[in-house]
C-alpha positions in Angstrom: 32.7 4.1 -0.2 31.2 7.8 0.0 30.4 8.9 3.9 26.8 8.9 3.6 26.2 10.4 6.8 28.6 13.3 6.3 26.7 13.8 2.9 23.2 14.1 5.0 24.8 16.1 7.6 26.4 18.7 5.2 22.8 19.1 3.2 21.1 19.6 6.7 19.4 15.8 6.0 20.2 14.1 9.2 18.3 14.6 12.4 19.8 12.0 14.3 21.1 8.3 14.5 20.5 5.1 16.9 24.0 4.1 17.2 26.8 6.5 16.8 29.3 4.1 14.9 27.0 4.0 12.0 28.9 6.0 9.9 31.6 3.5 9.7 29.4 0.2 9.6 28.0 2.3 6.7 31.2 3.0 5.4 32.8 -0.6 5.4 30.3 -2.4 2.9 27.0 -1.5 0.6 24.0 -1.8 2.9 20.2 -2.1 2.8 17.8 0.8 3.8 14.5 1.5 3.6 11.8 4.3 4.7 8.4 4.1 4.8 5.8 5.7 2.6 2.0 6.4 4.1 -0.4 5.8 0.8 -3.0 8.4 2.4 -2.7 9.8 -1.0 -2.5 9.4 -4.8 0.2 11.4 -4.8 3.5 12.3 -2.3 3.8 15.9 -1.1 6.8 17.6 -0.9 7.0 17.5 2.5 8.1 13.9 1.7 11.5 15.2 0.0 13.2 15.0 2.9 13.2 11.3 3.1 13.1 10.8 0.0 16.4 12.7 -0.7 17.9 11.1 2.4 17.1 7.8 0.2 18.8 8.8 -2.9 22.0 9.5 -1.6 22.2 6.2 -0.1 21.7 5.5 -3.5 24.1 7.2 -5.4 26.7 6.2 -2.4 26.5 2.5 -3.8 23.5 1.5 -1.2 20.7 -0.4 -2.1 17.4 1.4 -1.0 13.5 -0.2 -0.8 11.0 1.8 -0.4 7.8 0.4 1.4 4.6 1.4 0.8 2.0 0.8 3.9 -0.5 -1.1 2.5 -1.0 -2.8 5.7 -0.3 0.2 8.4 -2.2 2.5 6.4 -5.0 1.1 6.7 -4.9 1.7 10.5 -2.7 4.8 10.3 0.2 6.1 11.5 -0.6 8.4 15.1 3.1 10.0 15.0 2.3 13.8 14.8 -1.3 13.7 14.7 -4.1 14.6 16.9 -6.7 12.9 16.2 -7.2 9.3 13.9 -7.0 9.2 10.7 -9.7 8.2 8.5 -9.3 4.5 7.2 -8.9 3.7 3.6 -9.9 0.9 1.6 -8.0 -1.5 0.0 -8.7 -0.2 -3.4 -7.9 2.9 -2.2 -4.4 2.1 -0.9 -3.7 -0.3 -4.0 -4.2 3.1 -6.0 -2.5 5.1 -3.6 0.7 2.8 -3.6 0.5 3.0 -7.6 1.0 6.9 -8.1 3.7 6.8 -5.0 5.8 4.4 -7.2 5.3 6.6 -9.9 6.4 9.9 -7.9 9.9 7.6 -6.6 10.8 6.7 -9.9 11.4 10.4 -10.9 14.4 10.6 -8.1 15.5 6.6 -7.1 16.9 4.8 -9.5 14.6 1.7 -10.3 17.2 0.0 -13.2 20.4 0.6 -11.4 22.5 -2.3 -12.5 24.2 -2.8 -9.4 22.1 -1.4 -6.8 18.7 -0.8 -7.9 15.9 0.5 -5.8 13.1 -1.8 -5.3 9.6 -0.6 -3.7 7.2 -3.0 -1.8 4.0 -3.1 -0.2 3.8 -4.3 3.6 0.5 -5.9 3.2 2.3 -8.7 1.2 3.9 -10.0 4.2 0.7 -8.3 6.9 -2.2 -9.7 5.3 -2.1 -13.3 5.8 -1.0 -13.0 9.3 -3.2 -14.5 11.8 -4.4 -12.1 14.5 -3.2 -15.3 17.1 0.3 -15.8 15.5 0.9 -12.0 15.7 0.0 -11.7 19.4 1.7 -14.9 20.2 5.1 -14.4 18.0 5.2 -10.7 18.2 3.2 -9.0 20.6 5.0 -10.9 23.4 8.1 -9.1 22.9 6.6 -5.9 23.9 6.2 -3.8 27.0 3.3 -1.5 27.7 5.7 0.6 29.9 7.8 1.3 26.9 5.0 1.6 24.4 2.9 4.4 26.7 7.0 5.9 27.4 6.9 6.6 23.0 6.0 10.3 22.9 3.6 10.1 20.0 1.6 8.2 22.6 2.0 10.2 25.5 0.9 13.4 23.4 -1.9 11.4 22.3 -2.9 10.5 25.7 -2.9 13.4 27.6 -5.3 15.1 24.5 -9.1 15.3 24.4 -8.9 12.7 21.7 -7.3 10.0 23.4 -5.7 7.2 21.3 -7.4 4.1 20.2 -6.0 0.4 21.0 -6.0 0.3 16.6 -3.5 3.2 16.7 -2.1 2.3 19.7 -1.4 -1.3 18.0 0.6 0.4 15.2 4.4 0.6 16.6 3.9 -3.1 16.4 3.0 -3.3 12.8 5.9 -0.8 11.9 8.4 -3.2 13.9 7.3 -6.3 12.1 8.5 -4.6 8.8 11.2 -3.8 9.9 12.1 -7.3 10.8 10.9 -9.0 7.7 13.2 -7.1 5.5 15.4 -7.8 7.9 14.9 -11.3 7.0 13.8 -11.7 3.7 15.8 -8.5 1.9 19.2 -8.1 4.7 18.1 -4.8 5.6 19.3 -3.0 8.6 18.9 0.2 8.4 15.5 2.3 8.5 15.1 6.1 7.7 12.3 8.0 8.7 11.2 11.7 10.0 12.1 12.7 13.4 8.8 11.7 14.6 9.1 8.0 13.8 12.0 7.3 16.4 9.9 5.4 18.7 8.5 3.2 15.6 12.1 3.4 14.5 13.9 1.6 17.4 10.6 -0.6 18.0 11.6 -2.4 14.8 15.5 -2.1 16.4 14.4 -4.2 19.8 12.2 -6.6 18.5 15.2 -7.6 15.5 17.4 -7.8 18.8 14.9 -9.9 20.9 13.6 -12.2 18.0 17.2 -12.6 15.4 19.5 -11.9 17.8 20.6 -9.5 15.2 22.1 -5.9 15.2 19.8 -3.2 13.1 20.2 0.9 13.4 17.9 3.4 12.5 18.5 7.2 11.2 16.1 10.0 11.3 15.7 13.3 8.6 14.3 16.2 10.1 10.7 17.4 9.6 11.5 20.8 8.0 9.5 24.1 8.2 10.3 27.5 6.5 11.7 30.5 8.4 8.0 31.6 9.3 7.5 28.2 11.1 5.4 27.5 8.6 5.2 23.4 7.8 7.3 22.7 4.6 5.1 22.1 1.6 2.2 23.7 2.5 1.4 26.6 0.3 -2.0 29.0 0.9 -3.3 26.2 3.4 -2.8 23.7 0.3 -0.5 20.8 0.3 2.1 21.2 -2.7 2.3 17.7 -4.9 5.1 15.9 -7.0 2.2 14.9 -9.3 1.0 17.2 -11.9 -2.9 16.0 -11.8 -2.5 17.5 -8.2 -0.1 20.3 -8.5 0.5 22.2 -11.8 4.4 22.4 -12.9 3.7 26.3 -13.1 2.6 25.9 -9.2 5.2 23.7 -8.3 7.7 25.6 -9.7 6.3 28.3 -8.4 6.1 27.7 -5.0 10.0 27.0 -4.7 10.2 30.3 -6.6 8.7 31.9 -4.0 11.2 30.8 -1.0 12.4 33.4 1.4 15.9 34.5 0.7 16.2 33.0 4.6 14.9 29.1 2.8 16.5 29.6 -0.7 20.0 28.0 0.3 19.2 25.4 2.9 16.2 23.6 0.4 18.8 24.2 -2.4 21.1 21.9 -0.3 18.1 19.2 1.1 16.4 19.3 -2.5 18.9 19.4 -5.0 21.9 17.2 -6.4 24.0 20.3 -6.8 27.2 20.1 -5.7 28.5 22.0 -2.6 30.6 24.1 -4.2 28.4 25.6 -6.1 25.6 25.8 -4.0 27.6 28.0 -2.0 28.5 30.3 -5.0 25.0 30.9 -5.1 24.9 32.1 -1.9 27.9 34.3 -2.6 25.8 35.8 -5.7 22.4 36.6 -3.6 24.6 38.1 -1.0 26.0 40.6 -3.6 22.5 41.0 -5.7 19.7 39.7 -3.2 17.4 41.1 -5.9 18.0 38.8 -8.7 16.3 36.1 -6.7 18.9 33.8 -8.4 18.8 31.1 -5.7 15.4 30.3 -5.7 15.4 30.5 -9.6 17.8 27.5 -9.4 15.6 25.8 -6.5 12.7 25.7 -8.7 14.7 24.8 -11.5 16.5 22.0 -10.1 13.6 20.5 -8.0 11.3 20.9 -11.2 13.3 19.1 -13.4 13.8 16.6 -11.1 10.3 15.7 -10.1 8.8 16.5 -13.9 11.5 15.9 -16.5 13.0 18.6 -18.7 10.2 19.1 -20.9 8.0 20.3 -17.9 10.2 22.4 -16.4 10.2 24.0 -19.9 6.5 24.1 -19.7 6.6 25.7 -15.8 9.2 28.1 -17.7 6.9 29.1 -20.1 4.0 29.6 -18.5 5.9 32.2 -16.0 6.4 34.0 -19.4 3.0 33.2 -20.4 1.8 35.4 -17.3 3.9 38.0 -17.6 2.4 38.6 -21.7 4.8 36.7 -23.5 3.6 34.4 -26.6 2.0 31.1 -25.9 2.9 29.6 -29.1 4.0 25.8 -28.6 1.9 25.2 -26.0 -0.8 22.7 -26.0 -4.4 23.0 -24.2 -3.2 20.6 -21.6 -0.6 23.3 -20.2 -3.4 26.1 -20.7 -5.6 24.1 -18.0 -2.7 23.8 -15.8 -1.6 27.3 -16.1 -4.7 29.0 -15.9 -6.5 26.5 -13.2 -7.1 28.8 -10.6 -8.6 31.7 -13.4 -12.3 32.4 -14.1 -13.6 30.9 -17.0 -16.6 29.7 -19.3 -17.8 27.3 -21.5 -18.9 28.7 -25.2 -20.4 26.5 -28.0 -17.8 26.1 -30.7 -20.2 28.2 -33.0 -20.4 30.9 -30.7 -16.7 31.3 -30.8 -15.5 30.4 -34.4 -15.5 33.3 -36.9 -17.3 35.1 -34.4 -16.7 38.6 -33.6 -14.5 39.5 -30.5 -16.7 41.6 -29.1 -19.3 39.1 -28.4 -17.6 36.5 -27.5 -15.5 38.7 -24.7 -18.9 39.9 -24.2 -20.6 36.0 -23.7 -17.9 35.3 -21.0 -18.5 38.6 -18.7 -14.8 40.0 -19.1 -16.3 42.7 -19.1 -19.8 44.2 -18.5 -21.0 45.7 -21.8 -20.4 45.2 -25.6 -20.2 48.8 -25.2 -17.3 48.2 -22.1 -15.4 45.5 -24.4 -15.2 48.2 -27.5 -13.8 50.6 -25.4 -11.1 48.2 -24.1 -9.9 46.9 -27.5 -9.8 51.0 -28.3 -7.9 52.0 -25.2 -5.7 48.6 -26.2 -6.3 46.8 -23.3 -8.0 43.2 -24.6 -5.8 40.4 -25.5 -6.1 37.0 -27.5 -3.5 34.1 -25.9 -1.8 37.7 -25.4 -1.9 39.3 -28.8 -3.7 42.4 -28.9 -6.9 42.9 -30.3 -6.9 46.2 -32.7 -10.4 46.9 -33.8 -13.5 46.4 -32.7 -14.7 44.6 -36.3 -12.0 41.3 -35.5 -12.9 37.9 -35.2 -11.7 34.8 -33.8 -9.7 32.8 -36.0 -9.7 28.7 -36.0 -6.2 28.9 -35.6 -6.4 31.1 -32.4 -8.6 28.2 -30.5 -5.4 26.3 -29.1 -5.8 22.2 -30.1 -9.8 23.5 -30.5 -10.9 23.7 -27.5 -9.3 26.8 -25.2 -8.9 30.3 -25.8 -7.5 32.6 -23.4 -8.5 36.3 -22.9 -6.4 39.3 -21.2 -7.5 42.6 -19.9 -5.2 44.9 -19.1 -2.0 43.1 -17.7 -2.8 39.9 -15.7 -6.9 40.0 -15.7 -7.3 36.4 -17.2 -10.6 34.5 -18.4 -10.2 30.9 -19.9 -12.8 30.1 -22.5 -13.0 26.5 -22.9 -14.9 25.1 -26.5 -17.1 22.5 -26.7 -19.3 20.9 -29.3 
């Protein structure tokens, strides 16, 4: 079988491991790994591409993977890396939650793999029917308050204002009690998480040892940031999503577009499938002509089509071309919304707009100040209809022009945009 490990470690995937002859163990047989998913939110970040890489090539190196979604433990959330507690979420909440995650997964793991398919569970199947007794009694007791308040996540959160509450405090245990029933129930014996999860990581380890006898290992991915320090996936203050409700293709593409030269090779190595090879005659290509910006071009490319299907990274392609004054025919309102989300815009009754002329409706929406200011911009050539140029001051919309009936989009000058959405 494929080194997996050497895979990780040449796309800059592996932090660190709990045993160093797992490379072999791994080598010697298909095995079972998981990672953990927090459902804080209908939809995964990207900052969760790192594990959820790390996961796919296990796959595609003949592993089986499971992904678990924390049904149980996040309803008491995880305290790794935080400073203060997190807000608890209902069940409905995390049954929704778990329900987009699977959706985002199914766009990188393979979920029909004949021979090693990926399967994704929810910890509160095996959590919730646990008596608060039975859990003290058959797993508390194998755990040691000097080792739990040694775990660093605690320590950090113990010497902070905040403190740490016995519910956080509590959740090492939970973690480590997954860990151990698919170690039971699905032969699993390796867990993958984020450099912050060691201590829940080799929790799960000790308590397999102490309660199976059993041996289990555990492998951490790093937590990444870009060459400002900056944490990975954040853009603007804003988290960036794998799901288009939350983030827009054009703004997911977008955001890999905009990389440092400094980033471009190393996420084209952690966030792509691209072989080595020619990763690295990328590399040799922005050396030469830095200004062609053809590495990040190919990360947001590849990640794109990975995380949205061909179709939408054909839609992000677009609406780059869309902004830039190319011709938006082909594209529906639904890519108009997503494109222009972060614009100005206005509502207009759909007899306002039809047949009407151009200068009142520019004028209706506040483009621009005057009548009198929106004829002088369709003579100086400046006003634009889904980026066609207006050329008189007598036009009018056509039907045609309002895009599926309901969105029109207006231009001044070269990237001044107003969205005017049609209703009844």
């Amino acid at each position: 079988m494929a080194n997996v490990l050497n895979i990780l470690q040449e796309r800059g995937l592996l932090d660190n491991v709990t045993d160093p002859g797992l490379g072999d163990f791994l080598s010697a047989s298909p095995r079972t790994v998981y990672a953990g998913f927090d459902p804080t939110s209908s939809a995964l970040a990207v900052g969760n591409l790192v594990p959820i890489m790390a996961l796919a090539h296990f796959q595609r190196c003949g592993h089986r993977v499971i992904a678990v979604v924390g049904g149980a433990t996040g309803m008491i959330g995880d305290p790794s890396g935080k400073s203060d507690e997190r807000p608890f979420l209902s069940e409905t909440e995390v049954s929704l939650n778990a329900a987009g995650i699977r959706r985002n997964l199914s766009r990188f793991l393979d979920f029909e793999h004949p021979a090693a398919s990926a399967t994704i569970l929810n910890n509160s199947d095996w959590v919730r029917d646990v008596t608060i007794i039975d859990f003290m009694r058959n797993i508390g007791k194998h755990f040691r308050l000097g080792s739990m308040l040694g775990k660093e996540s605690v320590k950090a959160r113990l010497s902070s204002e905040s403190g740490m509450s016995f519910t956080e405090f509590s959740y090492q245990l939970l973690q480590a009690y997954d860990f151990l029933k698919l170690y039971e129930e699905e032969g699993c014996v390796l867990q993958v998480g984020g450099s912050d999860q060691w201590g829940n990581i080799t929790a799960g380890i000790d308590l397999i040892r102490k309660i199976r006898g059993g041996d289990a290992y555990g492998l951490t991915v790093p937590l990444v940031c870009d060459s400002t320090g900056q944490k990975f996936g954040k853009s603007e203050g804003n988290s960036v999503y794998l799901d288009s409700s939350m983030t827009s293709f054009y703004d997911f593409y977008q955001f890999f577009v905009r990389v440092t030269d400094a980033d471009a090779i190393r996420f084209l190595k952690m966030f792509t499938f691209l072989p080595m090879d020619e990763i690295r005659g990328i590399e040799d290509q922005m050396k030469t002509a830095p200004e062609g910006r053809v590495a990040q071009k190919k990360l947001a490319a590849e990640v794109t089509r990975i995380a949205h299907g061909e179709y939408n990274l054909k839609v992000a392609l677009r609406a780059s071309a869309v902004l830039f004054g190319e011709s938006m025919e082909g594209l529906r309102a639904s890519d108009l919304l997503g494109i222009f989300a972060n614009v100005s815009s206005t509502e207009l009754n759909r007899m306002e707009v039809e047949r009407a002329l151009v200068v009142d409706v520019v004028a209706a929406t506040g483009l621009c100040d005057s009548k009198g200011a929106v004829r002088r911009l369709i003579e100086n050539h400046g006003l634009y209809i889904n980026n066609r140029r207006v050329e008189g001051i007598d036009e009018r919309i056509k039907v045609e022009e309002i895009i599926d009936g309901v969105i029109l989009v207006l231009r001044s000058g070269k990237k001044n945009f107003h969205l005017v959405k049609v209703v009844a």
